[in-house]
N, C-alpha and C positions, 0 to 999 in steps of 0.2 A: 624177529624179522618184521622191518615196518615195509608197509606198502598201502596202496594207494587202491581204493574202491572206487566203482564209477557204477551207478545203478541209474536204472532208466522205467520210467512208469511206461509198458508197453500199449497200457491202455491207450493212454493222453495220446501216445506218438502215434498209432495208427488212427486215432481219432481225428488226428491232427492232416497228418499225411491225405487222408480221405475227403475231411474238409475240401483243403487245399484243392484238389483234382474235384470235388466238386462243384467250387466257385470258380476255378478257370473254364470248366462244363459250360457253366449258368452265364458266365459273363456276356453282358449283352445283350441278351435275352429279356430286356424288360418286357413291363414288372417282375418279372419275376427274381428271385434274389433266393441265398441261401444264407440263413440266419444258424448263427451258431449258439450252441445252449440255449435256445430259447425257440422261438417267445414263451417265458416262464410266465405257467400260466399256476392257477389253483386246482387240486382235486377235491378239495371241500371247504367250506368256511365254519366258521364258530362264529358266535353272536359280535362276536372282537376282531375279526381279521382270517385272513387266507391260510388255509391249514394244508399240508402236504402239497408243497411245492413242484411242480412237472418243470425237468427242463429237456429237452429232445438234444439230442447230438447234433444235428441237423435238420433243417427245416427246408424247404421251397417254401417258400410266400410270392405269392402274386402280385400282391398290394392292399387284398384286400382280406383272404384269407390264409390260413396252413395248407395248399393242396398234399402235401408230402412230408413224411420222414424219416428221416433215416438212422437206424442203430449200428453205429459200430462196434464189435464183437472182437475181441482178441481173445478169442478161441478158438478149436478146431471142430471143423463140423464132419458130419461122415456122410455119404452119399447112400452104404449101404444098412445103416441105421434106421429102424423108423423112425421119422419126421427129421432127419439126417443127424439125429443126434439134440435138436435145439433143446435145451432146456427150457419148461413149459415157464418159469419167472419168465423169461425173454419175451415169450408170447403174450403171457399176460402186462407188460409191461407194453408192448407196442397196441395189445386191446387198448389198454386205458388209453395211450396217448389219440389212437384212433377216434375211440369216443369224446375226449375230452375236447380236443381240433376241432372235429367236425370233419377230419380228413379221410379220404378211401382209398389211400395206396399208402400201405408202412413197408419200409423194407430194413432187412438186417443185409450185413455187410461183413464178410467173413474174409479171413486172409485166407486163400490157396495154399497150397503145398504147390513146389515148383513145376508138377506137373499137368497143373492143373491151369485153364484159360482162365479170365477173366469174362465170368459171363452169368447168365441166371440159371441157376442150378434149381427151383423148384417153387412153386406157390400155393399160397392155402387162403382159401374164405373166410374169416372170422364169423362164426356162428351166433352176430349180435347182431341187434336189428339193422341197422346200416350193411352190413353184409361188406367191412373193407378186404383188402388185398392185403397179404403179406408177402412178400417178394423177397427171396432169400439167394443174393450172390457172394461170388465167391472172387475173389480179386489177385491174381497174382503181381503181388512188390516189387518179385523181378524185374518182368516186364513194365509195371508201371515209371520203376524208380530210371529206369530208361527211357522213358518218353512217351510209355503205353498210354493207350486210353482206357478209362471206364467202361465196365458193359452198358451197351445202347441204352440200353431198360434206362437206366442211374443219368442218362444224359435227356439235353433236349433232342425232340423229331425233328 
């Protein structure tokens, strides 16, 4: 039997999809701007060049620096879990990008389950000396993929 496969990186797509809904957010809003993959920066250097490359899902830039960024997550997170389930890589991942920015609000970006709103489910202090934000929502596709909005938090005031 021959037939026909069709596979999709679900990462990229919600990565993508989120983008999307957060540069229509942002639009207008100068300076400020939402940069994707980047601005790839360095985590360290050797005597010859930039060593372990950072690149963020998303960014807010102002113009002048990183104020925000944001991880999107294609995973499931649990509400009744401690720390709702995050896996502590994910944390330590938005640590570094915190410090390495100079930014103090990172946020992860979780899809919902269909019962779930589109909104900020929970936040933690990073326990470095900057002291940033992690902001952890949860977004339901549903709703979105029909016209929804972002939670407030993820947009501008």
């Amino acid at each position: 039997m021959d037939g026909t496969c069709l596979v999709f990186n679900m990462e990229r797509l919600f990565e993508g999809f989120i983008s999307s809904k957060l540069r229509r957010g942002w639009h207008g809003q100068a300076p400020n701007r939402i940069i994707l993959q980047g601005p790839q920066l360095h985590l360290a250097t050797t005597s010859e060049r930039g060593a372990f490359k950072l690149r963020p899902d998303m960014a807010l830039h102002d113009g002048e620096a990183v104020r925000r960024i944001f991880d999107a997550k294609w995973k499931r997170f649990d509400r009744k879990r401690p720390n709702f389930g995050i896996a502590p890589a994910d944390i330590y991942q938005l640590t570094t990008y915190a410090s390495r920015y100079g930014c103090d609000q990172v946020a992860l970006v979780f899809p919902g389950q269909a019962d779930v709103a589109s909104e900020l489910v929970g936040e933690f202090t990073l326990t470095v000396p900057s002291r940033p934000q992690v902001q952890v929502y949860a977004v339901n596709l549903f709703d979105l993929s029909r016209g929804g909005r972002l939670p407030s938090g993820m947009l501008p005031s």
